[in-house]
N, C-alpha and C positions, 0 to 999 in steps of 0.2 A: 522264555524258558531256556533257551540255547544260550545268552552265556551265563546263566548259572553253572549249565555241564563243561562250558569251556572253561569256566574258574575251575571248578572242582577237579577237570584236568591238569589246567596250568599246575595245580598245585600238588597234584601227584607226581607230576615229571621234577618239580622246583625239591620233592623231599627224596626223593631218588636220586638226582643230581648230587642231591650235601650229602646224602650216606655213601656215594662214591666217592666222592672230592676227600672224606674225613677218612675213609680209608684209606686211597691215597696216601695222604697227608702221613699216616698214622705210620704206614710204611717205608717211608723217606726218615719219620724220624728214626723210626729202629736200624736202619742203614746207617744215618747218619752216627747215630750213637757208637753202634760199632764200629765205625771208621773211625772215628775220637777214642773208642778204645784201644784199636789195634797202634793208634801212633803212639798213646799216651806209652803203650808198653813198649813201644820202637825206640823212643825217646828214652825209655826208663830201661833196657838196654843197652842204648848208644853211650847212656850217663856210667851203668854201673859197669860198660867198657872202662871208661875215660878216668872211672873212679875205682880201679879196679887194687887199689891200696889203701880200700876204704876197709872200714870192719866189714864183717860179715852180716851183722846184728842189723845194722844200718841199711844193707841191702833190699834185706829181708822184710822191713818196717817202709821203704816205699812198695816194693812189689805189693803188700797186703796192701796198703792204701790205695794203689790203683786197682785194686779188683774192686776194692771196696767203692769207690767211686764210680768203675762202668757198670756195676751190678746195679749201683745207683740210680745211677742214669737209663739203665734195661729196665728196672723197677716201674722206676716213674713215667716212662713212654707206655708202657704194659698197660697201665695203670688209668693214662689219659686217652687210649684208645678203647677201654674197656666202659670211661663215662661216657666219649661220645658214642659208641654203638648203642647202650640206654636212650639215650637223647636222641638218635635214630629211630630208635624202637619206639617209643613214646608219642614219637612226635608222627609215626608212622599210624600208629592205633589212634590217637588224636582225628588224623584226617579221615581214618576211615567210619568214624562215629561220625564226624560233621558230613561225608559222604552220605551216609544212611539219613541223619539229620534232612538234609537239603530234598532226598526224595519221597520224604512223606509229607515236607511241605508242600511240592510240586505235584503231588497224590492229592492231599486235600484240598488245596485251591483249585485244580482242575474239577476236587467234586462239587467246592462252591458254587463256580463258575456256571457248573452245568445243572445245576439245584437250581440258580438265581433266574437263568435264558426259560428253564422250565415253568419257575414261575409267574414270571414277567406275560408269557405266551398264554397261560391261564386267567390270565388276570385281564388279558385284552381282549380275550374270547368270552370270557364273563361281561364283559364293557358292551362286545357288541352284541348278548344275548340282552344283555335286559334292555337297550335300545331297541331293538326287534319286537323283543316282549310292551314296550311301553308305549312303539307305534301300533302295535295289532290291536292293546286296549283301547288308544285313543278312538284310533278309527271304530271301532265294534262302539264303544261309547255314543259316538257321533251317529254313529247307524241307530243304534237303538232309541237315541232321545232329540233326533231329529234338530241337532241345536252344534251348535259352530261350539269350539274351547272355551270363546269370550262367552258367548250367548249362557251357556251352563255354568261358565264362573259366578256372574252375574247373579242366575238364578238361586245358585247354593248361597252367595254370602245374602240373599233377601229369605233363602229358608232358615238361614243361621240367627238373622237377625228379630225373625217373628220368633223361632223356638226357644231364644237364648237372651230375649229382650230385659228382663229380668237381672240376669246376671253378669249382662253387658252395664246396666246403668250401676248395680252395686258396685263393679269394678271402676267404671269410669268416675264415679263418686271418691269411689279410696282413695285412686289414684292423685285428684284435684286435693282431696284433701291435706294427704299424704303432701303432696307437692307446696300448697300452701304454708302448712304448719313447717316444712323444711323452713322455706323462704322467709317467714313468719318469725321464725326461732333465729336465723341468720341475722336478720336484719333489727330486729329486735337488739342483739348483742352488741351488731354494730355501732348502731344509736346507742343504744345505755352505756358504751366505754365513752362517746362524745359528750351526750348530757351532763356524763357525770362531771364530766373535766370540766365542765362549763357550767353554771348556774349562774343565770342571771334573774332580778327581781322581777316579779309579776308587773308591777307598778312602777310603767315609764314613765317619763314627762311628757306629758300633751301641752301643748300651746292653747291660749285662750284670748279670745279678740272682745272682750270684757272690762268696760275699767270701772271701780268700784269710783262715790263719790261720796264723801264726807256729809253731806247733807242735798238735798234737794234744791237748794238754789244755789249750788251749784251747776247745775243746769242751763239754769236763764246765763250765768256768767259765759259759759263756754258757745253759748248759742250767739251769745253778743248782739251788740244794737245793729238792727236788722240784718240779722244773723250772717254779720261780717267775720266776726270768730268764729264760726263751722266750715265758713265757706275757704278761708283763709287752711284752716286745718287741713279741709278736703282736697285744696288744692295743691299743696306741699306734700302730703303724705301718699296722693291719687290714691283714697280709699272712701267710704260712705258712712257718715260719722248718725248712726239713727239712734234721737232722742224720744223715749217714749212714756209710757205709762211707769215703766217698772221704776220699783223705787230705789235707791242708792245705786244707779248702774245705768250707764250708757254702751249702748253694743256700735263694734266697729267692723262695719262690711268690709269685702274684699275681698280678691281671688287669690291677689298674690301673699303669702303666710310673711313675708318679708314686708311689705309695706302696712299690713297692719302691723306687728309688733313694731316699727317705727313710729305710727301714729300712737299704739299703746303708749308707749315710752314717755315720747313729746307730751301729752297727756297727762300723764302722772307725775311728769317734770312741772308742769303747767300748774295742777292744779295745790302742789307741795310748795309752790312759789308765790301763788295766788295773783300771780300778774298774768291777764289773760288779755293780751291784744296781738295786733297781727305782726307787728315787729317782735314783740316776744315770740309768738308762734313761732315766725322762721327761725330765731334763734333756736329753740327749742329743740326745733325740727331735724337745724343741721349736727349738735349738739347728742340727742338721739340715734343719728345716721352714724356718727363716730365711732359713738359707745359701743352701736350692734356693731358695725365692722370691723370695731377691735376683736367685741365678745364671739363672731363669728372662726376668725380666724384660730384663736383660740381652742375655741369647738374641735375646729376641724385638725388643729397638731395633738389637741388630748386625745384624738378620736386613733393618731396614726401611733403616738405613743403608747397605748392599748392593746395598740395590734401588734407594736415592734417596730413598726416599718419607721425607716427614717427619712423624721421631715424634709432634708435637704435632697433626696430623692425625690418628689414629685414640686411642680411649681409650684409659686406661692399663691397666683392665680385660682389654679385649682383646687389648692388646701382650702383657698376661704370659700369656694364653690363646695367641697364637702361639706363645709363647718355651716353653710346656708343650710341642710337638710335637718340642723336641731330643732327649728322653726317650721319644720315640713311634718306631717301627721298624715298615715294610712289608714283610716275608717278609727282614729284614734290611737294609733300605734306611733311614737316616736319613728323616725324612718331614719336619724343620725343612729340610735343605738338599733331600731333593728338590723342595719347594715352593720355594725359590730357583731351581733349576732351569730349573721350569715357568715361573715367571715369565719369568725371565733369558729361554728360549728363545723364548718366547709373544710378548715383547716383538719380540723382533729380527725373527720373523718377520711380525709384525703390520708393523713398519717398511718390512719390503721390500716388500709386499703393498698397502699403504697403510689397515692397517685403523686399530683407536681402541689406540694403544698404552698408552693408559693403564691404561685396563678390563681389559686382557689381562698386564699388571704386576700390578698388584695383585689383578682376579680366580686369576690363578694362585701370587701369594702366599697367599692366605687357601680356595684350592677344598678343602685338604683341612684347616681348619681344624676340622670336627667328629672328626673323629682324635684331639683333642685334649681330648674331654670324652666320646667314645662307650662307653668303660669305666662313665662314671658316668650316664651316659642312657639311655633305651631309644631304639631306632630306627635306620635306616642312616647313615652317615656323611653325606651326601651332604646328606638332609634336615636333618640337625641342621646342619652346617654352614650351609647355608643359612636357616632359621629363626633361629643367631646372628648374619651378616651385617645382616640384615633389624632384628632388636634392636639393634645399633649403627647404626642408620643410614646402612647400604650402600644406594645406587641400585640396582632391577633391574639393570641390565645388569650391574652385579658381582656382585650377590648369586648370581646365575642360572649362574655359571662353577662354583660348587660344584657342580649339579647337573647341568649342561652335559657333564661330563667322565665321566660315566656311562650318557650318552645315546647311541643309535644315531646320530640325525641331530642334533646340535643345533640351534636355532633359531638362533642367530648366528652369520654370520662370526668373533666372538672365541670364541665358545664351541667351535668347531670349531679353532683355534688352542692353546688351554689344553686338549683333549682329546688333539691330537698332540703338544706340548710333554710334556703327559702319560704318555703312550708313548713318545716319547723316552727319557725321564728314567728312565723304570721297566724298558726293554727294554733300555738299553743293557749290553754284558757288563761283570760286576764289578758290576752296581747290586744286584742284588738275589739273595737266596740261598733256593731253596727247598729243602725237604726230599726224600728219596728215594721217602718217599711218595706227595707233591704229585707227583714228576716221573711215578712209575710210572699215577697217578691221570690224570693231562691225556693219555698217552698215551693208555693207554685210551681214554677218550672220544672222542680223534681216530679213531681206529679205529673204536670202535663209530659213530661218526656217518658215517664213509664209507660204512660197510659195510650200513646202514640202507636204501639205496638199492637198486634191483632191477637185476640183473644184472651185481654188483658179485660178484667170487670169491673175491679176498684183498686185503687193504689192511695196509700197513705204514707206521707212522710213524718217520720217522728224523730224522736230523741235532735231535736234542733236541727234538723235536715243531715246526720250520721248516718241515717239507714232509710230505705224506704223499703215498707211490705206491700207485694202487688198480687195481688188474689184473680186467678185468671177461673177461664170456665173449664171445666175438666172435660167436657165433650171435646175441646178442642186443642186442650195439650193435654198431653199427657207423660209422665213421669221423664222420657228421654228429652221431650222436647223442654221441659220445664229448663232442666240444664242450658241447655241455648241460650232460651227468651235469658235467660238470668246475664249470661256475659254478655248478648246484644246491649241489652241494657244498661250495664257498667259500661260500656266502650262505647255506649252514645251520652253518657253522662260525659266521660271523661272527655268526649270532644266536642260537645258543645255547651259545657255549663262553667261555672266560674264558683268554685267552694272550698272550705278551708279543708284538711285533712284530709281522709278517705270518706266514701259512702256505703255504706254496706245493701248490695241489693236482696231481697229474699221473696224468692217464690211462693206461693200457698195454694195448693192446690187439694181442693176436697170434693169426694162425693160424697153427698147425702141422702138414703136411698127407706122412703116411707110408704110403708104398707100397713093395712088395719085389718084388723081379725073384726068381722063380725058375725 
């Protein structure tokens, strides 16, 4: 506040100062003026001395001129001492209005000021009343129900939970719901922008270890005298060549999908030739082994032309190791196009999502790329494939998509992409074909792992193992707990069972309550 008043000083001495100074001023001029007069007429004297044979007329015509000019000049001094005492004056009521100005600011912010201290001080005293007030309850609380803060927390959320059971599980309900159908509705969108950009045929190629024969004694010829042409076959081709009852067809055993269709081949070379001995055979043999390793390689550049990716980017080694998996079948699923698949889907989803489309292209071209050698290796798919990645010169992040897609969580955003393009590709109907075995086998399990659970009565797996309904006893769950057993259940499927798509769990719980009038 003090230099406000010291401004407001300065600047009353600073407009007192200019109104003496311009007076001053104002008074030197009128001096001076008059002293320009008194000479001009000294001058205009000394002249009409010296001119004293002048007219008269002529005299008379400077003397007016000189009045005329100091009157002039008195005029206009008069005149400029009369603005500046205005300008004085003006500039004098100016300051004393911003005077008045400055102390009704310095009036109201003092009253702020002392408004604000006032209520600050209230407001602290309020702070520590109801501190006071909210230990005196506590304690009187603790007196009256003999029970600690925790001890009676405790107790109330178990009185909330018996009175409000009801409207707790309705809620809990919505909310799952709720939360589902979001997720549901999300992912749904996700998927349908992918599918749609991708359609591929129900009806892949499987491979068949099969060879049709023009007649039945064709048979005897390929068996040969003392079955030196089977054995010759079998051992060129290391596959198990079994002649049986069925008519026009001989079946060719073997694990690895590669050396029966070489024996296929050799075979149908064989018997379109009708020269069946053992130098034929080898020829045959090596002849066949050509053919595929051309038709492989093949395979495996139409497989990357598909995708985009350019051949001269991966080895030629490992192109015709893709182009092996045309000849590869999962439970009757092509495994060359379902790996385009995954790719194909992997990518598109990655696209919408904004993940690294590249790694999710190509790691889901090559995740199931140890399929393709795991007849002649030991170990899981998953690891060989990725230990071959790793020997070509795959980065982690692609190598990692082979093992990614047999993981619960994966560590990447793409590996979790190439895990659902995965499931995709392998769930959808018409991909893949299991046995009646396998189906009767997965049921079971669905069952036995519901049923595993306590207070569980009967469980039924239906709609081809999609949902399973488990019907428990109602003495022993009931309505909140039904919720639990339900995602126990989904989250012990999902970690110990092996099935295509999702499963849907569903609880059933009833009371049936009989009485008889008699």
């Amino acid at each position: 506040m003090s230099p406000i008043i010291y401004g407001v000083v300065a600047l009353v001495l600073g407009v007192a100062a200019g109104y003496v100074a311009r007076k001053e001023i104002a008074a030197r001029t009128m001096t001076d003026a008059e002293g320009r007069a008194e000479k001009i007429l000294s001058e205009a004297k000394e002249k009409s001395q010296e001119t004293i044979n002048e007219t008269k007329n002529k005299q008379q015509e400077l003397l007016l001129e000189a009045k005329d000019r100091s009157l002039k000049i008195i005029e206009e001094a008069k005149h400029e001492e009369q603005s500046r005492r205005q300008e004085l004056t003006e500039m004098q009521r100016r300051l004393e209005k911003r005077e008045s100005m400055f102390d009704n600011k310095l009036i109201e912010v003092e009253d702020k000021k002392n408004k604000l201290e006032e209520r600050t001080k209230q407001v602290e005293d309020a702070k520590i009343q109801i501190s006071q007030i909210k230990e005196e309850q506590v304690a009187k609380l603790q007196e009256i129900a003999t029970l600690t803060r925790e001890q009676a927390l405790v107790r109330l959320m178990e009185e909330i939970e018996k009175t409000s059971q009801e409207a707790l599980m309705s809620r809990l309900h919505k909310l799952e719901q709720t939360e589902e159908e979001e997720i549901e509705k999300q992912s749904r969108k996700l998927l349908s922008l992918a599918v749609t950009r991708f359609a591929s045929s129900q009806c892949v190629e499987t491979t068949t270890s099969s060879v049709d024969l023009p007649s039945d004694e064709m048979k005897g010829r390929i068996i040969g005298k003392e079955g030196r042409n089977i054995k010759a076959i079998e051992m060129e081709t290391g596959t198990e060549i079994i002649v049986d009852d069925t008519p026009g067809a001989i079946t060719i055993s073997g694990f690895s999908p590669i050396r029966r269709q070489v024996a296929k081949r050799a075979l149908e070379a064989l018997i379109k030739d009708g020269r069946i001995h053992p130098a034929r055979i080898e020829e045959a043999v090596g002849d066949a082994k050509k053919e595929l390793a051309t038709e492989i390689r093949k395979a495996g550049e139409e497989a990357l032309h598909a995708l985009g990716i350019p051949v001269g980017s991966i080895d030629p080694k490992l192109v015709s190791i893709l182009g092996r998996l045309k000849f590869r079948t999962s439970y009757g699923q092509n495994v060359l196009q379902h790996s385009i698949e995954v790719a194909q889907l992997s990518s598109m989803i990655a696209e919408e999502i904004g993940a690294d489309v590249f790694v999710c292209k190509k790691g889901g071209l090559f995740h199931d790329i140890g399929k393709a050698v795991d007849h002649d290796m030991a170990g899981a798919h998953p690891e060989i494939g990725y230990n071959i990645m790793k020997k070509f010169g795959f980065p982690e992040e692609i190598s990692y998509q082979s093992i990614a897609h047999h993981e619960d969580k994966p560590r990447t955003i793409e590996g979790a992409l190439v895990k659902a393009a995965d499931a995709i590709s392998g769930s959808r109907p018409g991909a893949r074909k299991a046995s009646l075995e396998q189906f009767i086998q997965r049921m079971e399990e669905l069952e036995r792992t519901a049923a595993s659970f306590d207070g569980v009565e009967k469980v039924y797996a239906i709609q081809a193992g999609r949902e399973v309904r488990v019907f428990v006893t109602p003495e022993k769950i009931d309505d909140l707990t039904a919720y639990k057993l339900a995602r126990d259940i989904a989250n012990k499927i999902e970690a110990e069972l092996n099935y295509p798509g999702e499963v849907k769990v569903t609880i059933i719980r009833q009371t049936r309550v009989v009485e008889y009038a008699r």
